[in-house]
C-alpha positions in Angstrom: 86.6 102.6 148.9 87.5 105.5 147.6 88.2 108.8 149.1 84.4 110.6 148.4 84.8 114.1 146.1 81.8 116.5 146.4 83.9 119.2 143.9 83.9 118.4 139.9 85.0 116.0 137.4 87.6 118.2 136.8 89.2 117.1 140.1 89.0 113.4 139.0 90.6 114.9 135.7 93.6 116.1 138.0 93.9 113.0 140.2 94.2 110.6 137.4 96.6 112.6 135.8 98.5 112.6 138.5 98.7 108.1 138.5 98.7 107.6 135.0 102.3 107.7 132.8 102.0 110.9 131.2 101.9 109.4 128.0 99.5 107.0 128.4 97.0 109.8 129.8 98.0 112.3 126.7 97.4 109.6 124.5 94.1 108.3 125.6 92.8 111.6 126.7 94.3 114.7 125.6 94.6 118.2 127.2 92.4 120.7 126.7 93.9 123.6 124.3 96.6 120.8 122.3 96.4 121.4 118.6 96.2 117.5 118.1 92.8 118.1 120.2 91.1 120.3 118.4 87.8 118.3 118.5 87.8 117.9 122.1 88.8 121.2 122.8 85.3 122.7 120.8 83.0 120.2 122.9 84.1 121.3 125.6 84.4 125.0 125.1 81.3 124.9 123.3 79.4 125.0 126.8 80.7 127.7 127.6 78.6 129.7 124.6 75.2 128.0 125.5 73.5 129.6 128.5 70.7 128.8 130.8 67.6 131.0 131.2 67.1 130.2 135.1 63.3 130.8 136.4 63.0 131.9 139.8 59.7 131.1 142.5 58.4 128.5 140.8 60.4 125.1 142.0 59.2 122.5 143.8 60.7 120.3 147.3 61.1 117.8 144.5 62.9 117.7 141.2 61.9 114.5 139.0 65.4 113.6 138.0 64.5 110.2 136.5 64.0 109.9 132.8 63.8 106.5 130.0 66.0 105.5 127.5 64.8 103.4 124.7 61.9 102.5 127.4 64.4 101.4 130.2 64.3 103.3 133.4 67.4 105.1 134.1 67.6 107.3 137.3 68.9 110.1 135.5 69.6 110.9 132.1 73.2 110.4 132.2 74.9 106.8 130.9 78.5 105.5 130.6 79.1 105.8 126.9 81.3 102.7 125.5 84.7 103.0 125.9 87.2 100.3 125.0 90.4 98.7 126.7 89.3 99.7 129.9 92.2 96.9 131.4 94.2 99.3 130.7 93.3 101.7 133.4 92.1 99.5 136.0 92.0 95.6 136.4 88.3 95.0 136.8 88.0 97.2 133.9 84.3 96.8 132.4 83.2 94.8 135.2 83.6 97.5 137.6 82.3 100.3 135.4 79.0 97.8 134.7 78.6 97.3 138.2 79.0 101.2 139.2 76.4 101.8 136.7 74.2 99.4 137.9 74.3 100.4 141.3 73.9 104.4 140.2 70.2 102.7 138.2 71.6 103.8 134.8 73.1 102.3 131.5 76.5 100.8 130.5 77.3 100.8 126.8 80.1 98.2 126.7 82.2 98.7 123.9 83.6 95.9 120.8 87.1 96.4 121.9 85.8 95.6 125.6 88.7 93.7 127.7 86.3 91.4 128.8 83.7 89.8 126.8 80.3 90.9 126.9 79.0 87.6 128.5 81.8 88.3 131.5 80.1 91.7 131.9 76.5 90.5 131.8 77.5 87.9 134.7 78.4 90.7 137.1 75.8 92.7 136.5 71.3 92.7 136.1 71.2 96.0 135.6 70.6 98.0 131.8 73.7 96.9 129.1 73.8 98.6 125.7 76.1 96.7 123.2 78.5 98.9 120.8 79.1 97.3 117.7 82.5 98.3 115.4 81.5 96.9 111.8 83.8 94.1 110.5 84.6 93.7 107.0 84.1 89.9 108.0 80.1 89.9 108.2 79.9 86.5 109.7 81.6 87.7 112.4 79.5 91.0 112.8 76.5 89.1 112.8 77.8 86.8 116.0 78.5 89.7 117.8 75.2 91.3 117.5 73.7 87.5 117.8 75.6 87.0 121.0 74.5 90.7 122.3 71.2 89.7 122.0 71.6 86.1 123.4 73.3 87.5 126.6 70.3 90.4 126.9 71.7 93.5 126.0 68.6 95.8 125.0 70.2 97.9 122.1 73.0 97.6 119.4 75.2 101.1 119.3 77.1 101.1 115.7 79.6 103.7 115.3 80.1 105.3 112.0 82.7 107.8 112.6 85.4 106.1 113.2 86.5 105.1 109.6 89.3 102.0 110.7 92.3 104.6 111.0 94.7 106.4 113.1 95.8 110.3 112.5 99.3 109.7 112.1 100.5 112.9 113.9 98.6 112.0 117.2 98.0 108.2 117.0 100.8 106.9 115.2 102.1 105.1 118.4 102.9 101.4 117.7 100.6 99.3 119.9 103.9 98.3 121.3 104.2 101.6 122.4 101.3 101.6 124.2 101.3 98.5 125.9 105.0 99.5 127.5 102.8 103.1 128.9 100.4 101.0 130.5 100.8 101.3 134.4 102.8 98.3 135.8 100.3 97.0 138.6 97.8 96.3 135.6 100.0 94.0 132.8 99.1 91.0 134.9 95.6 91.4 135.7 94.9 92.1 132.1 94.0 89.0 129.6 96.4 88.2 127.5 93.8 88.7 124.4 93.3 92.5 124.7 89.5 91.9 123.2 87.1 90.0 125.3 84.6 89.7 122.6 87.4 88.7 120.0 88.9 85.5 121.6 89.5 83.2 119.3 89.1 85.0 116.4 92.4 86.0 115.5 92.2 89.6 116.3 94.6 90.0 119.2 96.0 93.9 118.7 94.8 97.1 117.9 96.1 97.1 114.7 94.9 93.5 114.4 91.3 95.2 115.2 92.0 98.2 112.9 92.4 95.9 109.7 89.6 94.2 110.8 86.8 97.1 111.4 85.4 98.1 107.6 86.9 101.2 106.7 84.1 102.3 104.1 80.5 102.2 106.0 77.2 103.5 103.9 73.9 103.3 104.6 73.3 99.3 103.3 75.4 98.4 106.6 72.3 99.9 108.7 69.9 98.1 106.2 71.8 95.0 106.7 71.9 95.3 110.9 68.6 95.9 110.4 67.6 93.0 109.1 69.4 90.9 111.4 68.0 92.0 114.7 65.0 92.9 116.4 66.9 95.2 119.0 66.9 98.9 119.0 69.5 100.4 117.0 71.5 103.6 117.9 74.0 105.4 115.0 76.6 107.1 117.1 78.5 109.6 115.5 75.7 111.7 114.1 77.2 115.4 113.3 74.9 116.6 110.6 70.9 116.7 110.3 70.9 115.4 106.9 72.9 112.1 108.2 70.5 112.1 111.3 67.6 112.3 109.0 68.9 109.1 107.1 69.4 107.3 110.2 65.5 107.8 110.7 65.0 106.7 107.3 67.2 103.5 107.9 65.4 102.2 111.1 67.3 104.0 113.9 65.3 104.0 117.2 67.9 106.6 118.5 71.2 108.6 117.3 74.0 109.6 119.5 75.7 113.4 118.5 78.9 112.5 118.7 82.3 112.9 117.1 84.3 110.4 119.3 84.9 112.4 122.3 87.7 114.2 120.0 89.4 111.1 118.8 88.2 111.0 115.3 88.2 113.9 113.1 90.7 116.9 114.4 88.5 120.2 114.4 85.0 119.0 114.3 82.5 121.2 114.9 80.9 120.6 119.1 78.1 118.3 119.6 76.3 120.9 122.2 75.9 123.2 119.0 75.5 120.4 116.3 72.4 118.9 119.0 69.4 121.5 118.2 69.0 121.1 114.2 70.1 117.6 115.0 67.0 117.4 117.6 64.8 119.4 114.7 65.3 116.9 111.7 64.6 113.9 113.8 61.5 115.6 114.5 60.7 113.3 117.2 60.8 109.6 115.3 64.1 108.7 117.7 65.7 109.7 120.2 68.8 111.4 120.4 71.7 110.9 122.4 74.6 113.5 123.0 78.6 113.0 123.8 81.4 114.9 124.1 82.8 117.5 126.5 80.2 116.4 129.9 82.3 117.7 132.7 79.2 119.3 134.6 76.0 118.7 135.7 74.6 122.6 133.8 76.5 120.5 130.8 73.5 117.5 131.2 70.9 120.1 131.5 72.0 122.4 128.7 71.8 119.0 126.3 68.4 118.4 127.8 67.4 121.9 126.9 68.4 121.4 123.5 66.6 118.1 123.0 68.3 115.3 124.2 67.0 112.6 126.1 70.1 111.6 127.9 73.8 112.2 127.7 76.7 109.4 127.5 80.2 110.1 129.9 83.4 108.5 128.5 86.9 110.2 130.0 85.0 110.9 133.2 84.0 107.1 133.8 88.0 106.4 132.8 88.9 108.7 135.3 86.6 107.3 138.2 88.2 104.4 137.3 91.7 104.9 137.6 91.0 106.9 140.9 88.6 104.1 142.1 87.4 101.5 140.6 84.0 100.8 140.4 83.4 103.2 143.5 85.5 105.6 141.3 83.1 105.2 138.7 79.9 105.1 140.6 81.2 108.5 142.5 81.6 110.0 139.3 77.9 109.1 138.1 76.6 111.1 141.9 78.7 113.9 141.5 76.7 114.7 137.8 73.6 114.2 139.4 74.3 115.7 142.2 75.1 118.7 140.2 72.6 118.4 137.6 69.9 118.2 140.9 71.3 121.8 141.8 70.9 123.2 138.5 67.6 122.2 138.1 66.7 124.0 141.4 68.5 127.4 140.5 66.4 127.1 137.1 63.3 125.4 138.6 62.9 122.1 137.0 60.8 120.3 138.4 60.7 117.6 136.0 64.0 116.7 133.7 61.6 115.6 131.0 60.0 119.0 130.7 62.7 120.9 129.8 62.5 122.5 126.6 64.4 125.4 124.8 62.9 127.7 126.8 65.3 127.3 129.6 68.5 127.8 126.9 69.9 131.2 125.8 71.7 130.3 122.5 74.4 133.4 121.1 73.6 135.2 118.4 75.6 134.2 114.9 
């Protein structure tokens, strides 16, 4: 069990610094202000320029904290996000991160590039799975994915489109090699041999191996052709622009996730918090939309639900709960954001997370 935090995510930040090999945590992470971080940097400073409009005398003994998400019932609005290679970090992995979430009554997006298959994670866990699907240039192989999603009862397909099958050479140009020698000792035999769970026996047994793989040129016929091959709800993540949001729409997109790969893809993107509202505006209400990048607090959640999201998706902060502890780590780091977002709403009084509108956020002035 461990230890119980009441403070922030920013003291699970500090903790797993503190076990992880420096490099390993720079590499998967980043610190906030490194050049090679611009992206991340922006989300996260980007709260800082969106401010709250707190109404006083009108709250209620109870705050409504409990929202949907594509129809499931989620206790509140905020999900673990998919995030692969979890083994690397913590030797449940995935299975501990789907059980925290489970336990916490919310989401867990497993990612393609999940340690353990997503039939390993579906047998420890009942609760809510979203599947995350990286596009293969091998089609056949994309369409068994999303076939054995469905088969296993995940209740939505995630494709990300902005992460176009490369590495920025200045940041990521570590050889896989590299990586594998940084990852903590305790945790090289716990983790499979095959880093992919979902890829076993397909050949694709490295990152660069997965790299090659992923199709490095996505357009619009990739949605059509999901589409066409499943009946589940399909979310675009990596929206950054209304006119792209607007096309996912168009596609057949039942929701889009605002996101720019927690930092990782593109360095100096603009933030998601500020992309969110003309995001929210051209969907006009025909999906949902999702928001990711730079969470550390609960006023973070509700400044995104003020803006017109329906729920926000955690990455580094369910790595961190991890690598402190486990699936208690991560289930510890899901209470601390409600906990938080609970006390915001009573400084502001919400009574009811899915009533907040724009008329609780205080944008700057350009």
């Amino acid at each position: 069990m461990v230890e119980k935090l009441t403070t922030s995510l920013a003291e699970y930040e500090r903790r797993a610094r503190g076990l992880l090999p420096s490099d390993l945590f720079e590499r998967w992470f980043g610190s906030k202000g490194d050049p090679l971080w611009l992206s991340n940097t922006n989300n996260l400073d980007a709260y800082d320029r969106v401010f709250l409009r707190p109404r006083v005398l009108a709250a209620e003994p109870a705050v409504g904290l409990s929202t949907t998400v594509l129809g499931k019932r989620v206790n509140s609005p905020v999900y673990l996000a998919p995030a692969g290679a979890q083994g690397r970090f913590h030797p449940e992995a995935e299975l501990a991160s789907a059980r925290a979430a489970r336990s916490a009554g919310t989401i867990f997006a497993l990612s393609s590039a999940s340690t353990y298959s997503m039939e390993e994670v579906r047998a420890v866990s009942d609760g809510t799975l979203f599947f995350q699907l990286y596009v293969l240039k091998d089609r056949g192989l994309t369409a068994d994915l999303v076939k054995r999603a469905e088969d296993a009862g995940y209740a939505a397909i995630i494709v990300t489109v902005d992460e176009p099958a490369t590495w920025s050479n200045e940041r990521d140009g570590a050889s896989n090699a590299l990586r594998e020698s940084r990852q903590p000792k305790e945790l090289k035999s716990h983790t499979p041999t095959t880093p992919f769970g979902n890829l076993r026996g397909t050949g694709i047994s490295s990152e660069e191996g997965l790299l090659e793989a992923m199709e490095a040129r996505l357009n619009w016929a990739v949605i059509d052709w999901l589409r066409e091959r499943t009946d589940l709800p399909l979310i675009v993540k990596g929206i950054q622009v209304p006119e792209d949001a607007r096309l996912a729409v168009e596609h057949g997109a039942q929701a889009v996730v605002v996101s720019n790969h927690g930092g990782h893809s593109m360095n100096g993107a603009y933030p998601t918090i500020l992309s969110l509202p003309e995001i929210v505006d051209a969907v006009n209400g025909e999906a949902e939309v999702h928001l990711d990048g730079g969470i550390r607090r609960g006023t973070d959640v509700l400044k995104a639900l003020g803006l017109g999201a329906r729920a926000v998706a955690i990455g580094r902060g369910m790595y961190w709960g991890l690598v402190v502890g486990g699936e208690d780590g991560v289930k510890e780091v899901l209470d601390v954001l409600k906990e938080e977002l609970y006390l915001a709403c009573l400084f502001c009084s919400v009574t009811d997370i899915r009533a907040v509108n724009r008329a609780l956020i205080r944008l700057p002035r350009c």
